[in-house]
N, C-alpha and C positions, 0 to 999 in steps of 0.2 A: 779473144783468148789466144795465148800464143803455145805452142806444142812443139817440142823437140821431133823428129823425125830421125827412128830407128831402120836400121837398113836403109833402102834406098825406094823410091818414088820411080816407077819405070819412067825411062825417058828426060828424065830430071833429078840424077842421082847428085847433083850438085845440091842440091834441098835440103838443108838442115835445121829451120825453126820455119814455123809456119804459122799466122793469124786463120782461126776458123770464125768466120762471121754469119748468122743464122740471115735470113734474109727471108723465111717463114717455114711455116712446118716441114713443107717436103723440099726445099730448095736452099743451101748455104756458097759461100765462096771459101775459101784456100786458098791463101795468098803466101807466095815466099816471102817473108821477113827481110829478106837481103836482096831481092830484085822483083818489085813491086810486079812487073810485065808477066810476071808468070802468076798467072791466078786460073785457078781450078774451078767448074761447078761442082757443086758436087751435091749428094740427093739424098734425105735418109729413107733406105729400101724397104722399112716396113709400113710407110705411108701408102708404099704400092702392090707390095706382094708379100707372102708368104717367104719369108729366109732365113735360113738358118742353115750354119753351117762350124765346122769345127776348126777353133784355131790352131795354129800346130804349136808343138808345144816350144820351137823356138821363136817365136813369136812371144809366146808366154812370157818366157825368159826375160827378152827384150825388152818389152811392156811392164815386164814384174807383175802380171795379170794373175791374180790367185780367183776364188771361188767367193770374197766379198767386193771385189773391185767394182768401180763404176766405171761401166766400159759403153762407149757409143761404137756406131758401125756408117759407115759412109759409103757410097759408090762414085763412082766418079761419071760428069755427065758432059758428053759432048756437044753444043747447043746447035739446033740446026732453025731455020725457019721454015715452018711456021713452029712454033716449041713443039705440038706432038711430035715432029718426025726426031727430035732429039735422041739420041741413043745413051744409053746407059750399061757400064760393063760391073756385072752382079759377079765376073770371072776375078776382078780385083779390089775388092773392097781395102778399105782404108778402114783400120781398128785402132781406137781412140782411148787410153785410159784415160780418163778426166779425173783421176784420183793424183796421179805425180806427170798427169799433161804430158806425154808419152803418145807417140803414134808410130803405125808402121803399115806398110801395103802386103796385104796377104794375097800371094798368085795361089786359088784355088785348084786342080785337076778337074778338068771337065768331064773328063772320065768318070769322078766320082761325085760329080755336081750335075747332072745332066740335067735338069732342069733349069741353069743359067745360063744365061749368056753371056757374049763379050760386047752386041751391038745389039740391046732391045730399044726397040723404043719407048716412049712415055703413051702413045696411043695404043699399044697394043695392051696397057694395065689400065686406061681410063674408058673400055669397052666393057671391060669384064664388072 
C-alpha cells in the first residue's frame, strides 16, 4: 500500500510516498517509492509494549485525523545481529491514517514520554 508522507521522515526529508509492506504481525518494511535503496524496518509497538501516547494536534491536521479515523502507529527498527540486539526508537513513531493513506513522524518529548526510548532493544520486551 502506497502513503503520502506529510512533514518530513528525520534523516530523509527528501521522502515523499512510501510502500508499507507487512512482513508479519510485529515486523513491516517502508520503502521510498522514488528510491528503492532507502527502506525502513519498521515494527508495530503494541506487539511489544504497553504505548500510547498523544498526537499533537498538527499532526492531526496533517493527517486529517478526527476521532473515527483508522489510524496505525509504527516505530522505526534498526536491525542488528543477532535480531534481539535490534534497537527500536518508541521516541519517533511513524502515525498512519489508512483511511486517505496519509503518514507522518511524530518527534515525542522524552521529558513527557519517559518511559520510551530512542535505542530499546527487541530483547529487553521478549524477557518480560
Amino acid at each position: 500500500m502506497s502513503y503520502d508522507v506529510r512533514g518530513e521522515i528525520l534523516g530523509f526529508e527528501d521522502t515523499q510516498k512510501v510502500n508499507i509492506t507487512e512482513v508479519d504481525t510485529l515486523i513491516s518494511t517502508m520503502t521510498d517509492v522514488n528510491n528503492e535503496n532507502i527502506t525502513f524496518t519498521i515494527v508495530n509497538p503494541y506487539s511489544l509494549r504497553e504505548y500510547s501516547f498523544d498526537v499533537p494536534s498538527d499532526i492531526k491536521v496533517l493527517l486529517e485525523i478526527n476521532e473515527k479515523s483508522n489510524v496505525s502507529v509504527y516505530n522505526i527498527l534498526v536491525l542488528q545481529k543477532p535480531l534481539e540486539k535490534s534497537t527500536i526508537n518508541f521516541l519517533a513513531p511513524i502515525v498512519v491514517n489508512n483511511d486517505n493513506n496519509k503518514l507522518a513522524q511524530v518527534i515525542l518529548d522524552s521529558k513527557k514520554n519517559p518511559d520510551f526510548g530512542m535505542a530499546e532493544t527487541i530483547e529487553s520486551f521478549r524477557k518480560k
